[in-house]
N, C-alpha and C positions, 0 to 999 in steps of 0.2 A: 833200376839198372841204368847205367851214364856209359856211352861207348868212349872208347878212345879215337882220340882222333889225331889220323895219321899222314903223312905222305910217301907219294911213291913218282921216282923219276920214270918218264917212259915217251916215248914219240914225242922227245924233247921237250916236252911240256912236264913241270912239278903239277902231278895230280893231288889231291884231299879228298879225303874217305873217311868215313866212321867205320868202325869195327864195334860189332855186338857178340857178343854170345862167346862160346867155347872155339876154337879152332879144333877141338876133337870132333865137331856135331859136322854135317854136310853143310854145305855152302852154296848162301843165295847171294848176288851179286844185285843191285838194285840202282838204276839210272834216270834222273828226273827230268822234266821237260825243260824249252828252254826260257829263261827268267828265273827259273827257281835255284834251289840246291839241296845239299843231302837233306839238308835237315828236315824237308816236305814229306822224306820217307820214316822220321823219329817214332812216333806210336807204332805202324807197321812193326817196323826192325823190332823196336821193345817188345813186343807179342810173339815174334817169329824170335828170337833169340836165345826161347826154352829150351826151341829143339833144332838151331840152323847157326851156326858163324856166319852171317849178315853182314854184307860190306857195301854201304851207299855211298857213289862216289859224286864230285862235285863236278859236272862235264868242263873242258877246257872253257875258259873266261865266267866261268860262275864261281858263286860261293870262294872258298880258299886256294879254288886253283888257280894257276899261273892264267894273268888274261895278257896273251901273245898279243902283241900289234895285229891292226889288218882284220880282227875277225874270224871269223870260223868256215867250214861249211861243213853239211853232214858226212860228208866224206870222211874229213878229220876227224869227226867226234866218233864215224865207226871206227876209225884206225883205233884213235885214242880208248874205247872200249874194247878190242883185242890186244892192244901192249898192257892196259893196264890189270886184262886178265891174266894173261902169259906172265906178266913180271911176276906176280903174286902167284904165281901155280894155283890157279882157281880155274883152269880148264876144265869142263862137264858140270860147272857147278849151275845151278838153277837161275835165270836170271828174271827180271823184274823190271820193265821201262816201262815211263808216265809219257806219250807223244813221242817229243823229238828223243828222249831215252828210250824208247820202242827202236825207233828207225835206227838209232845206230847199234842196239841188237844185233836186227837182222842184218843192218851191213856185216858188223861183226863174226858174225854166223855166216853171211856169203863170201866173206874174204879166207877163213877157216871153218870151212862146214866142221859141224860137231863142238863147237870152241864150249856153246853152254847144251846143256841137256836137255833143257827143257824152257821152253818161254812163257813168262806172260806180259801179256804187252794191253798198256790201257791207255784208252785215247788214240789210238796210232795210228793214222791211214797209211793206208798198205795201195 
């Protein structure tokens, strides 16, 4: 199974994402640490994709997404993980961060409690 790969405008930044699986199945949303990109979550997604619409996104200045001047900080990468839920109506959906994809989770989550259902976060000091 080969995802599509997509983008999505949102907190002014052009996001990239892989999409797996059925959009009929629940939805994991899955965010990688930073130096990496989606594609670190590929075997994952392909296994979860039986039973889940799987969307790994490429955090602002990695992989396919727009790399803004200036840099980042985790503040923006929590924004940019709640617009880029919200745009996609993927709110409650289960989500999945490696590190600095962890912490912008939970900013995600602090900015709009409730935004994912359920977390798991690997690597992430808290």
């Amino acid at each position: 199974m080969q995802p599509e790969s997509r983008f999505v405008e949102s907190n002014g930044v052009n996001h990239h994402y892989l999409e797996w699986g059925s959009p009929d199945n629940p939805s994991v949303v899955m965010f990688h640490a930073v130096g990496m990109s989606s594609q670190i979550w590929n075997n994952t997604a392909r296994d979860l994709a039986r039973d889940y619409n799987v969307h790994s996104f490429d955090l602002r200045g990695h992989g396919d997404t727009e790399h803004p001047e200036g840099g980042f900080t985790f503040q923006q990468i929590g924004q940019d993980t709640a617009s880029v839920i919200q745009a996609l109506g993927l709110e409650g959906s289960i989500a999945v961060g490696h590190s600095a994809g962890g912490m912008s989770m939970l900013i995600a989550d602090s900015m709009f409690p409730g935004i994912v259902s359920k977390g798991v976060l690997v690597d992430t000091r808290v």
